[in-house]
MARKEBA-678180 format. One line per field, with one value per atom (N, C-alpha, C): residue number from 1; atom name; x, y, z. Coordinates in Angstrom, 3 decimals. Layout:
BEGIN
tise <- [NUM; ...]
vexba <- [CA; ...]
xx <- [X; ...]
yy <- [Y; ...]
zz <- [Z; ...]
END
This chain:
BEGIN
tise <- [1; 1; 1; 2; 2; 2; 3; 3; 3; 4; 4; 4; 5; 5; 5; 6; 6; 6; 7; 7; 7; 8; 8; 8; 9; 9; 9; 10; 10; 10; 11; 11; 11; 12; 12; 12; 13; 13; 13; 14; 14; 14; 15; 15; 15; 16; 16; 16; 17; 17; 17; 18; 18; 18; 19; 19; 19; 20; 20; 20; 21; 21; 21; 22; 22; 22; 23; 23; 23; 24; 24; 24; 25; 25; 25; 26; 26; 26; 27; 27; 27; 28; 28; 28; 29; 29; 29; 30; 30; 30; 31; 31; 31; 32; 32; 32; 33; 33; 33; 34; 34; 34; 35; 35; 35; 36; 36; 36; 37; 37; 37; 38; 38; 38; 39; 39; 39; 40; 40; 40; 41; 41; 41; 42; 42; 42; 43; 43; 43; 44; 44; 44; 45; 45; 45; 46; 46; 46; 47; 47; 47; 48; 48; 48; 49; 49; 49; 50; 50; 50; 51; 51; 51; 52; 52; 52; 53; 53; 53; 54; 54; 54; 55; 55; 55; 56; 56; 56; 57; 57; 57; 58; 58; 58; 59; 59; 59; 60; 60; 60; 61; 61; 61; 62; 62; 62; 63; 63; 63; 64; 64; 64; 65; 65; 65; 66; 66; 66; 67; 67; 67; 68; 68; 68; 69; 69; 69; 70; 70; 70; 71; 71; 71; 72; 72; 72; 73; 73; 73; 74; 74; 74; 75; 75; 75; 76; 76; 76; 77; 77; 77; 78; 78; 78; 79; 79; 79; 80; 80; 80; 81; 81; 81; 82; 82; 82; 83; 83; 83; 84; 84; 84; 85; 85; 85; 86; 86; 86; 87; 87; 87; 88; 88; 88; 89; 89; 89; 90; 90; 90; 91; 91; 91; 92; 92; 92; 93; 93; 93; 94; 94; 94; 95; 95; 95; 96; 96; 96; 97; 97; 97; 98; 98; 98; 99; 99; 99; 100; 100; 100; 101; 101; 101; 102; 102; 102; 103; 103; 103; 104; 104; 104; 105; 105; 105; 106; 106; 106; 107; 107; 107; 108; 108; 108; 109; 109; 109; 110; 110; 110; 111; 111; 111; 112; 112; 112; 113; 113; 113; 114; 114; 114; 115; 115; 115; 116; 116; 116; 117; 117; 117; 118; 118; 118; 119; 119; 119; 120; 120; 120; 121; 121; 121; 122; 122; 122; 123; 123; 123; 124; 124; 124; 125; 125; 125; 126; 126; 126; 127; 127; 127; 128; 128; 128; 129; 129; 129; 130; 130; 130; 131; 131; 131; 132; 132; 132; 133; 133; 133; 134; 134; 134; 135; 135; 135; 136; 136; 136; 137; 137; 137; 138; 138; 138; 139; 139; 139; 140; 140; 140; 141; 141; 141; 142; 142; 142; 143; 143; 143; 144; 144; 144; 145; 145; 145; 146; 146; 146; 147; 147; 147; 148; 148; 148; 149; 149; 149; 150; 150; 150; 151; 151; 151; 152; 152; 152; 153; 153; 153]
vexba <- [N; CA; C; N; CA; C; N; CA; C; N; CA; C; N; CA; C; N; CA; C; N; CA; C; N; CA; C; N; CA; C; N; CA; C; N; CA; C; N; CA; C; N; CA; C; N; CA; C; N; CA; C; N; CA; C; N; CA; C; N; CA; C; N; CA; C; N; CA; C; N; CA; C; N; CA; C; N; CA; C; N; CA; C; N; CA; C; N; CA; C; N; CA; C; N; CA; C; N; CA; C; N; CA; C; N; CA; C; N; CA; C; N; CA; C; N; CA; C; N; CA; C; N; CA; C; N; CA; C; N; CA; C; N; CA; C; N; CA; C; N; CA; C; N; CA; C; N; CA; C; N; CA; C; N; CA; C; N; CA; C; N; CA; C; N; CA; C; N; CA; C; N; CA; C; N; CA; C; N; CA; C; N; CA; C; N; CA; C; N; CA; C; N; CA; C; N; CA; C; N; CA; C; N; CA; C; N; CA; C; N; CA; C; N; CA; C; N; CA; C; N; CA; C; N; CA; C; N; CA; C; N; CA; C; N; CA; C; N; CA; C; N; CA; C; N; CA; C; N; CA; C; N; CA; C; N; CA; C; N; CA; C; N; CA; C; N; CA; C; N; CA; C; N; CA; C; N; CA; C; N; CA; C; N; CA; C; N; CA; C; N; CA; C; N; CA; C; N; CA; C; N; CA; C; N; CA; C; N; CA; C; N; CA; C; N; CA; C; N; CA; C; N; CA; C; N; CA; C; N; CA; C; N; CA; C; N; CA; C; N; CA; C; N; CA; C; N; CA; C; N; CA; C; N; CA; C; N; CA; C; N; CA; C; N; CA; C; N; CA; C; N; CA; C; N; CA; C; N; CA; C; N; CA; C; N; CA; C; N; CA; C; N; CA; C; N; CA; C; N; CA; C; N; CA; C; N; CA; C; N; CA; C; N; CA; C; N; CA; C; N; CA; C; N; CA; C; N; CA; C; N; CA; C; N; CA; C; N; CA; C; N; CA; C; N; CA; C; N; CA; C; N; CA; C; N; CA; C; N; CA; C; N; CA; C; N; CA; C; N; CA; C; N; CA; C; N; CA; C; N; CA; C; N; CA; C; N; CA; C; N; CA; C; N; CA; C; N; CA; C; N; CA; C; N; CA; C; N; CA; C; N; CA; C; N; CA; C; N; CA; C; N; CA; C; N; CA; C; N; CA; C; N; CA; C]
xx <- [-0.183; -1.626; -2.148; -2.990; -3.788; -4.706; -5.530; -6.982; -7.676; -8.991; -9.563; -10.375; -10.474; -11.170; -12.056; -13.396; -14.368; -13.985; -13.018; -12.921; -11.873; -11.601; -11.031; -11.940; -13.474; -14.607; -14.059; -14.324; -13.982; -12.037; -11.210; -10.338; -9.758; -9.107; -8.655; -9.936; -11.395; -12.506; -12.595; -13.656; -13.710; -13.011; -11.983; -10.959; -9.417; -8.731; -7.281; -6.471; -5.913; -5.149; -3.911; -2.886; -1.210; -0.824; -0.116; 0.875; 2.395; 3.194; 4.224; 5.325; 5.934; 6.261; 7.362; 8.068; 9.559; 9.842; 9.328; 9.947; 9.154; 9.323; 8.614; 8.634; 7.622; 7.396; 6.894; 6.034; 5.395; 6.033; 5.853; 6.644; 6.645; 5.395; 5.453; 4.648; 4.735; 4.598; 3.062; 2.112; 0.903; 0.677; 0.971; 0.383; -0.706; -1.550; -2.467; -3.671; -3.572; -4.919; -4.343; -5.481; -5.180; -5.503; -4.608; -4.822; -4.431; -5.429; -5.663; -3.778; -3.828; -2.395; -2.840; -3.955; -3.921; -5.381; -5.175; -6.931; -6.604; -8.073; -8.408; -8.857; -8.150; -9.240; -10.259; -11.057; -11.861; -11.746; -10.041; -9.853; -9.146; -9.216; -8.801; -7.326; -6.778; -5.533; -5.390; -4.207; -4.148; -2.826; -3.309; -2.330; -1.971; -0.394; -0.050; -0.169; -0.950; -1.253; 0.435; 0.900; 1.721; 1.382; 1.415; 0.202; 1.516; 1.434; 2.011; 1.259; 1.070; 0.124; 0.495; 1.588; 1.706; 1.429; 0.857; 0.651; -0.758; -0.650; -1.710; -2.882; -2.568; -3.747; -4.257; -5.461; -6.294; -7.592; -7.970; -8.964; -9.954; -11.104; -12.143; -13.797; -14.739; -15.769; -16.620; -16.740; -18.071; -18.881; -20.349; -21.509; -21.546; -21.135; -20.827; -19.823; -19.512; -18.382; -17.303; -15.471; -14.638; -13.709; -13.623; -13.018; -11.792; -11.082; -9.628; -9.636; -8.693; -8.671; -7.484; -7.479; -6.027; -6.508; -5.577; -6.123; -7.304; -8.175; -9.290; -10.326; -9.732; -10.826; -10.802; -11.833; -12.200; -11.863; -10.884; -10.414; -11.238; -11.312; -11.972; -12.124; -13.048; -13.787; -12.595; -12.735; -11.505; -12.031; -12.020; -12.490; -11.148; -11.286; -10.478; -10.793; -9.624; -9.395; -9.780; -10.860; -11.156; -10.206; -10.768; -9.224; -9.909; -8.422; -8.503; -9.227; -9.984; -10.803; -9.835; -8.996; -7.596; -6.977; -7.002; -5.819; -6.520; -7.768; -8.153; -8.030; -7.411; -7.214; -5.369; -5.474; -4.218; -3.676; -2.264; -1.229; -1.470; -1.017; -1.534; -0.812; 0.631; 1.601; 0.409; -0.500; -1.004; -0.886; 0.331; 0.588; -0.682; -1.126; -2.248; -1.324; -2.571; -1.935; -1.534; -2.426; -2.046; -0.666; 0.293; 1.270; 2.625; 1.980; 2.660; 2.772; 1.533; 1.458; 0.417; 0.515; 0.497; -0.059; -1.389; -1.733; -1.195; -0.258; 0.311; -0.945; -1.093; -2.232; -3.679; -4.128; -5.526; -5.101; -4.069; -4.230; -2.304; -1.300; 0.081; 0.171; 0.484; 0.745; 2.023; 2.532; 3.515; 4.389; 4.743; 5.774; 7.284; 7.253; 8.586; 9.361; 10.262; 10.398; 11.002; 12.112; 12.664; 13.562; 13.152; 13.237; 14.425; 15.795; 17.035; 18.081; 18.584; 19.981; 21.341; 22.301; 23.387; 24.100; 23.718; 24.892; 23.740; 22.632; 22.189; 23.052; 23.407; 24.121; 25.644; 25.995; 27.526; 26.909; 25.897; 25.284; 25.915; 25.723; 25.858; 24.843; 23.856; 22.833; 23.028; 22.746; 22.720; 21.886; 22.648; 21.400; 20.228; 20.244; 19.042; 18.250; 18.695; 17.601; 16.283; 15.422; 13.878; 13.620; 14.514; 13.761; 13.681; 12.475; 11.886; 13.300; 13.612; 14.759; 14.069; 13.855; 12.839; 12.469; 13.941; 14.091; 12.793; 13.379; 12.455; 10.886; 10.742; 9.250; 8.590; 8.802; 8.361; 8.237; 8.899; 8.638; 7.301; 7.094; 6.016; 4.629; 4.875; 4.280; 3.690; 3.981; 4.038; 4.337; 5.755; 6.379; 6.726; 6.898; 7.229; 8.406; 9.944; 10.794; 11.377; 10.829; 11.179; 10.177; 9.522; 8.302; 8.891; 8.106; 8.809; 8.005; 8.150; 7.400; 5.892; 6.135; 4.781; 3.226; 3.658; 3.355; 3.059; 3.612; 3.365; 2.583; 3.304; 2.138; 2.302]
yy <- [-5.464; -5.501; -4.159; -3.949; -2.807; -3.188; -1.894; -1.452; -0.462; -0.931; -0.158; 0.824; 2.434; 3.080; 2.697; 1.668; 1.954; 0.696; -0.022; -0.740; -0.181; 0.928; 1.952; 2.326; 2.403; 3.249; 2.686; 3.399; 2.812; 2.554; 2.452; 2.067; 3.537; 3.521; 4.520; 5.129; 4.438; 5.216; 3.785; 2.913; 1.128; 0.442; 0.715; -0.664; 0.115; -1.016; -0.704; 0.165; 1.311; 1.996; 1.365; 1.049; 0.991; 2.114; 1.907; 3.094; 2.489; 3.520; 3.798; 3.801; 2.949; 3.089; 2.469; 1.979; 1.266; 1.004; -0.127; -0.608; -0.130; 0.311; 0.614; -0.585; -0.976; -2.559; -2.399; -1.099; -1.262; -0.758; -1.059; -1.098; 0.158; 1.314; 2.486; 3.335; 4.445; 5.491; 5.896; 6.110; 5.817; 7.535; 8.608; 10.097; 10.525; 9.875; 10.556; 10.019; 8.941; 8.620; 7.523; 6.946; 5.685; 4.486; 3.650; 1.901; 0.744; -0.009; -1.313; -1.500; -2.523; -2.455; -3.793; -4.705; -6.251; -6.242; -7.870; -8.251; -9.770; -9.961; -11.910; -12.545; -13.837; -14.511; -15.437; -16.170; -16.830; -17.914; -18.221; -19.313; -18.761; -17.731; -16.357; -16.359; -16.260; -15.859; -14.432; -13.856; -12.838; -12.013; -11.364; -10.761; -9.569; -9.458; -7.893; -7.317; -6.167; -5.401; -4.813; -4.709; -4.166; -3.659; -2.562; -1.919; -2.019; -2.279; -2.478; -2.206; -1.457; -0.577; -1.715; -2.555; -3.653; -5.280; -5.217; -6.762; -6.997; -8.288; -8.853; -9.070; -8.872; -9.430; -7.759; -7.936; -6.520; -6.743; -5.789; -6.039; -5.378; -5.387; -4.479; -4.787; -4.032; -4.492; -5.107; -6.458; -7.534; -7.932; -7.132; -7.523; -7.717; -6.131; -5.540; -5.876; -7.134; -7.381; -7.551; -7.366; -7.665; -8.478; -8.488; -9.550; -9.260; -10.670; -11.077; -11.543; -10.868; -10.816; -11.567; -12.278; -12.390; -12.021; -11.020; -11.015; -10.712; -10.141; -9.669; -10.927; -12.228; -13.173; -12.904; -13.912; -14.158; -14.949; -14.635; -16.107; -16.443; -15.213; -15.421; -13.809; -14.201; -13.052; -12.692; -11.286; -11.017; -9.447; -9.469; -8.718; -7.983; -6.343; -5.413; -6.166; -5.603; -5.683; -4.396; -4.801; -3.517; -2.336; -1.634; -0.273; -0.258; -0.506; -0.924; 1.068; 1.077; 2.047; 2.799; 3.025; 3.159; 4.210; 3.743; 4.389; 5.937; 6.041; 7.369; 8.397; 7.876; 8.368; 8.953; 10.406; 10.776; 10.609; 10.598; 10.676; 12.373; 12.076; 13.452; 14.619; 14.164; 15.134; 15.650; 15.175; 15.133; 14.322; 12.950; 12.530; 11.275; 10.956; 9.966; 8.901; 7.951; 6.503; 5.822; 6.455; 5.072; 4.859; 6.250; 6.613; 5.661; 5.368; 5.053; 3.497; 2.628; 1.219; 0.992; 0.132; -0.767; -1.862; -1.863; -3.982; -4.335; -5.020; -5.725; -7.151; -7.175; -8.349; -7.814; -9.643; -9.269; -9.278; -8.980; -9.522; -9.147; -8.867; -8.298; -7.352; -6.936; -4.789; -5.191; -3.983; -3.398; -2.026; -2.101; -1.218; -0.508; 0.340; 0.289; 1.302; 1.252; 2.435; 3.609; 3.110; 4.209; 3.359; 3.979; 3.483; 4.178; 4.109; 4.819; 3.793; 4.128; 2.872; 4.181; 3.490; 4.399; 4.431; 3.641; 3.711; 5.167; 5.284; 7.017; 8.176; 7.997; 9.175; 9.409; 8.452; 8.348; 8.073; 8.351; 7.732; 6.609; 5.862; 4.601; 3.188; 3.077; 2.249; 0.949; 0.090; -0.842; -0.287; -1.185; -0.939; -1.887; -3.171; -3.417; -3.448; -2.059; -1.918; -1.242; -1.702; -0.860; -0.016; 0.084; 0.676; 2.479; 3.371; 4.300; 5.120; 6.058; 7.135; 7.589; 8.279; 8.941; 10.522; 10.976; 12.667; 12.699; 12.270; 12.533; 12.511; 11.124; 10.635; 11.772; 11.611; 12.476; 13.914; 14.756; 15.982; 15.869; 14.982; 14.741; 14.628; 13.870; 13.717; 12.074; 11.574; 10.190; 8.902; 9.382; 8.493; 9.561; 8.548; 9.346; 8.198; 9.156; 8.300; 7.856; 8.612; 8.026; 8.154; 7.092; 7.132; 7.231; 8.171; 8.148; 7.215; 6.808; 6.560; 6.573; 8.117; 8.532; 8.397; 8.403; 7.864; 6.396; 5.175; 3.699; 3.606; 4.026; 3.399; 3.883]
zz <- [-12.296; -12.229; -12.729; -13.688; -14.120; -13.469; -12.928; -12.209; -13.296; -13.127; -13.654; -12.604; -13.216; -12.426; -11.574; -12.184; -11.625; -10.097; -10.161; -9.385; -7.982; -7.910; -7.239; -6.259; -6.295; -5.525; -4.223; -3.219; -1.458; -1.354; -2.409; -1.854; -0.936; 0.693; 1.055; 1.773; 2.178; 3.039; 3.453; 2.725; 3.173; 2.955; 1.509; 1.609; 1.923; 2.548; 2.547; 1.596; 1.040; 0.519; 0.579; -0.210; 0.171; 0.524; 1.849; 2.140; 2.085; 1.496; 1.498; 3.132; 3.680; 4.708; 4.884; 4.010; 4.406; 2.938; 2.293; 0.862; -0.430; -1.266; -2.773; -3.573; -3.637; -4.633; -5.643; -5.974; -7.102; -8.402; -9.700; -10.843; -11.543; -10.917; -11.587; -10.282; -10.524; -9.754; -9.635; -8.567; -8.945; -7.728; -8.344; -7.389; -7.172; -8.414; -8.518; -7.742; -7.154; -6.366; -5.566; -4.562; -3.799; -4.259; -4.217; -4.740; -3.867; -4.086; -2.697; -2.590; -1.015; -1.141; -1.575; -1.107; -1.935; -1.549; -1.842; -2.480; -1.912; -1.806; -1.323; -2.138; -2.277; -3.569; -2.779; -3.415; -2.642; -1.677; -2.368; -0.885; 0.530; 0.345; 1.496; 1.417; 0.598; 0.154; -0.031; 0.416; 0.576; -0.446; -1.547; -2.778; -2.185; -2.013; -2.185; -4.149; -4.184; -5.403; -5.769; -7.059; -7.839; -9.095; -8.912; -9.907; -11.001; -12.436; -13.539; -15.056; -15.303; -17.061; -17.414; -17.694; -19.061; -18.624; -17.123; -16.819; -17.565; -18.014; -18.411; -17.452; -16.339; -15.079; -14.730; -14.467; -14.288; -13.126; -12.490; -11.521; -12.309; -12.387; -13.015; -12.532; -12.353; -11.936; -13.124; -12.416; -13.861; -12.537; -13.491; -12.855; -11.214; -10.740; -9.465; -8.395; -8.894; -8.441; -8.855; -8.100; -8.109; -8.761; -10.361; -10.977; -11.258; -11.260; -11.391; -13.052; -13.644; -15.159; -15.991; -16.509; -17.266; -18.853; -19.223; -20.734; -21.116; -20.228; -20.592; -20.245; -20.105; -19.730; -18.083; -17.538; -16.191; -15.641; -14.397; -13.487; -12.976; -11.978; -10.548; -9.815; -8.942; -7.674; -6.955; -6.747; -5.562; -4.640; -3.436; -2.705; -1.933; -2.424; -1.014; 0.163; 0.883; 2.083; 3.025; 4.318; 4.769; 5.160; 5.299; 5.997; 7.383; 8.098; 9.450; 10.345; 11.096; 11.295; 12.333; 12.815; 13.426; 12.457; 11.425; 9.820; 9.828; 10.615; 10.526; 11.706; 12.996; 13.863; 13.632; 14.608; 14.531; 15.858; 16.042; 17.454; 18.113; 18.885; 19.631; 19.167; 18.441; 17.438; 16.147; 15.617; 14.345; 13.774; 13.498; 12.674; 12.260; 11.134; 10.951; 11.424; 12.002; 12.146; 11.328; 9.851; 8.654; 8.425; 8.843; 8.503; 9.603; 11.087; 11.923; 12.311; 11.931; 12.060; 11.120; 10.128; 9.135; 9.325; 8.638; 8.745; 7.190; 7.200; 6.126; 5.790; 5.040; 4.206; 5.318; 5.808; 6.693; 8.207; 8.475; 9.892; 10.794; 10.013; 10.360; 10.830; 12.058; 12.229; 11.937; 11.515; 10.875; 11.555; 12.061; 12.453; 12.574; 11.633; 10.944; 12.115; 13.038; 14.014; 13.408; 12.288; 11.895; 10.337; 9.340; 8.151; 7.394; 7.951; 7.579; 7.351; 6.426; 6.123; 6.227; 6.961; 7.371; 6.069; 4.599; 3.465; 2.824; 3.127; 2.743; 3.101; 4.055; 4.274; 3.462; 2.928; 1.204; 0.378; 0.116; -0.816; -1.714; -0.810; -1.018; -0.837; -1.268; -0.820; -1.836; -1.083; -2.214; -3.414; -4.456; -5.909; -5.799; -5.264; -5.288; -4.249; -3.689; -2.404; -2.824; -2.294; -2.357; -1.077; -0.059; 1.020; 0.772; 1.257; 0.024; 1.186; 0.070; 0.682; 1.550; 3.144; 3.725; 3.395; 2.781; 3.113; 1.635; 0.406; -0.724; -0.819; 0.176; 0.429; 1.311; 2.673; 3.641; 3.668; 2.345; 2.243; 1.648; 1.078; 0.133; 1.334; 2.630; 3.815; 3.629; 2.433; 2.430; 3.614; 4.119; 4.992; 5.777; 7.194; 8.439; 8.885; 8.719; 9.225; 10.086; 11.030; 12.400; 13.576; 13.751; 14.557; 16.381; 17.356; 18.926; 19.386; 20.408; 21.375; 21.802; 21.834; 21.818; 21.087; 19.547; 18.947; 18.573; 18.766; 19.006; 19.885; 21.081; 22.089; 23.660]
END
């Protein structure tokens, strides 16, 4: 999916941001700003976003709203998903919540307790694993790999 800038405004204040918290799905590396993790179409279906420069499908704003693109033509309307008002509160450690529980689509919490595979440590992971390495991510302050107690709940 390509996005266009102007259809970015609110994602990460009013709409949902993707966070990074267990698996990497998307097809290229996106540092430089925040992008929906998905979108609704009008029959309330709920898209996880994979941001991709060479897909033919694109979100872009037509005539103020939210359009779903193939090829530059027009499918259909598609609306962010709000950002749950929680994602801005921190644990009493500091850590943000967005970072600690997850609404996956409109309506899933998500809670990853601790996002480590024991073949990391021989480096040995499967090859077609996606789950994000933690040490690489989390220096970054991306992912937090091992959530306490305290923190959940």
């Amino acid at each position: 999916m390509t996005l266009d800038d102007s259809a970015l405004k609110g994602v990460g204040k009013k709409y949902k941001e993707q966070i990074h918290w267990l698996f990497e799905w998307d097809f290229e590396r996106h540092d430089t700003g925040k992008i929906p993790d998905d979108f609704e179409l009008p029959d309330g279906t709920i898209v996880q976003l994979r941001k991709y420069s060479k897909s033919p499908f694109a979100i872009k704003v037509n005539n103020g709203s939210l359009a779903l693109e193939h090829e530059g033509k027009f499918i259909t309307e598609v609306k962010w998903l709000p950002r749950p008002e929680y994602y801005s509160n921190k644990t009493d450690d500091g850590t943000s919540m967005s970072r600690v529980a997850q609404i996956r689509g409109a309506d899933c919490l998500s809670i990853c307790y601790m996002n480590y595979c024991g073949y990391f440590k021989t480096d040995d992971q499967c090859r077609f694993c996606n789950i994000i390495v933690p040490t690489k991510m989390e220096k970054k302050g991306d992912v937090v790999s091992h959530k306490y107690v305290e923190q959940i709940g």
